[in-house]
C-alpha positions, 0 to 999 in steps of 0.5 A, a space after each residue: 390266175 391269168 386273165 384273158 389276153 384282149 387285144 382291141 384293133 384300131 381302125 379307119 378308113 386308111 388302115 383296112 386290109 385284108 393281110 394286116 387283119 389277117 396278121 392280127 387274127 391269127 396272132 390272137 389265136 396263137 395268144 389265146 386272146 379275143 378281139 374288139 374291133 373298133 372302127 374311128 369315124 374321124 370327127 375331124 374330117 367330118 368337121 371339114 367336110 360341112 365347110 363350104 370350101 371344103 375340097 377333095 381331089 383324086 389322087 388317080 385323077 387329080 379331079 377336084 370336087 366338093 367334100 360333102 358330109 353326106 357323102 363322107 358319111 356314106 364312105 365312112 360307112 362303108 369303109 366300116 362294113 368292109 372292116 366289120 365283115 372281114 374281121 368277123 370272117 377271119 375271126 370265124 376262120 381262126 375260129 377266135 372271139 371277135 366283137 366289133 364297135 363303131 364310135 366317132 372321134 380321133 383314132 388314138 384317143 378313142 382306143 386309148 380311152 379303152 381300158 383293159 386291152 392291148 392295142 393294135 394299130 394296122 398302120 397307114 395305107 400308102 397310095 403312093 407306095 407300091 407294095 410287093 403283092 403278099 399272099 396271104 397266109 396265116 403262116 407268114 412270118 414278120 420282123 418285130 421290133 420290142 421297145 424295152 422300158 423297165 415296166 411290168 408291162 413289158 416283160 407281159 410284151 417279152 412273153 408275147 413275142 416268144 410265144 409268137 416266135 415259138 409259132 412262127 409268126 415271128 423272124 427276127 426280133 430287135 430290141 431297142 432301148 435308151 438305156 443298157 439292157 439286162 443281162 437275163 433279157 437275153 436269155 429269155 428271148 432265144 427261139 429256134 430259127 429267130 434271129 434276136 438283135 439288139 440296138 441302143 437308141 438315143 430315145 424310145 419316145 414314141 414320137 421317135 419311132 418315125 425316125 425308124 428305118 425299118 422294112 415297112 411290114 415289121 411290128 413294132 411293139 411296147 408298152 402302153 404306158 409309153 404313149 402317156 408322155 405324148 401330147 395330146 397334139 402328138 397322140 391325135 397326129 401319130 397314126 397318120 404318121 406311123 407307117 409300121 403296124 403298132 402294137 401297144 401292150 397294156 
């Protein structure tokens, strides 16, 4: 009997936007999976924000001011609301089960310690990048990347993208492995209209995954249990780093 697909969506204040939520809410309806929206408070930055040197500076202006905790906690808050009231409008949209949580921490840690869910981080918003304006559609297609390891856990990530590419989500899928891959891969992996190619990697370290040049709205995809040879340094780190959206299969 198969279990419930449960994707839980990893959130902050630089990773909400209206087109990546909607991405991952109709890649839910198409996986028959529910949502759990958790928003980090980064306990970090709260942290910082109670020193009494703590400094921000505008990146419009350059403007530099005090960091306050007080008004850090107010923008987390409402950073968390916008994140709330748009996941919970998009769900009702696709009509797809979504609940939503707030917790403090560091973002990866705290999703990690979720057990039970696939995992989906939306990826860092660049100020200083300029993206070609999207119009959002719950059609739109997406090049994704599967890492292969020999896992349970990635044939389940195998199944996801066909079912995904079968309902257009997907137009182009490469997989990348360290090691030769196996023939019946291939040919599980043919969908009309989607384009498979396949690269050899020195490493599918996860911490290697910023040396991927790759158009900046592909998927990357791999299984959950890779994440465990992070350090606990690399596992706080790598969201901020990672400009590619994320999503770990359990």
């Amino acid at each position: 009997m198969q279990t419930e697909r449960r994707i839980l969506i990893a959130l902050d204040a630089l990773s909400i936007t209206e087109a990546s939520l909607l991405s991952l809410v109709t890649m839910a309806r198409w996986l028959n999976a529910s949502l759990a929206g958790l928003y980090i408070e980064d306990s970090r930055l709260l942290a910082a924000a109670g020193l009494p040197f703590a400094r921000e500076i505008s990146s419009l202006s350059g403007e530099e001011r005090l960091l306050g905790r007080d008004a850090m906690i107010r923008s987390s808050k409402m950073a968390s609301s916008r994140a709330q009231r748009l996941l919970e409008q998009l769900s009702s949209q696709q009509q797809v089960t979504c609940t939503f949580h707030i917790e403090s921490g560091m973002l990866a840690p705290c999703a990690l310690s979720h057990e039970g869910y696939d995992i989906f981080f939306p990826g860092r918003i660049r100020t200083s990048a300029r993206p070609r304006p999207r119009r959002l559609s719950s059609r739109a297609s997406q090049p994704l990347v599967l890492i292969y390891d020999a896992s349970p856990q990635f044939h389940r990530a195998l199944e996801v993208v066909r079912r995904l590419a079968v309902n257009g989500m997907v137009s182009d899928v490469t997989l990348l492995s360290d090691t030769a891959l196996p023939a019946e891969i291939a040919d599980q992996l043919p969908v009309d209209g989607v384009r498979v190619h396949f690269q050899r990697v020195k490493s599918i370290h996860p911490g290697h995954l910023l040396c991927l040049r790759l158009p900046a709205e592909s998927l990357i995809m791999m299984s959950k249990m890779n994440f465990e040879k992070l350090s606990a340094t690399e596992l706080a780190d790598l969201p901020d780093l990672l400009p590619y959206p994320l999503m770990l299969i359990a």
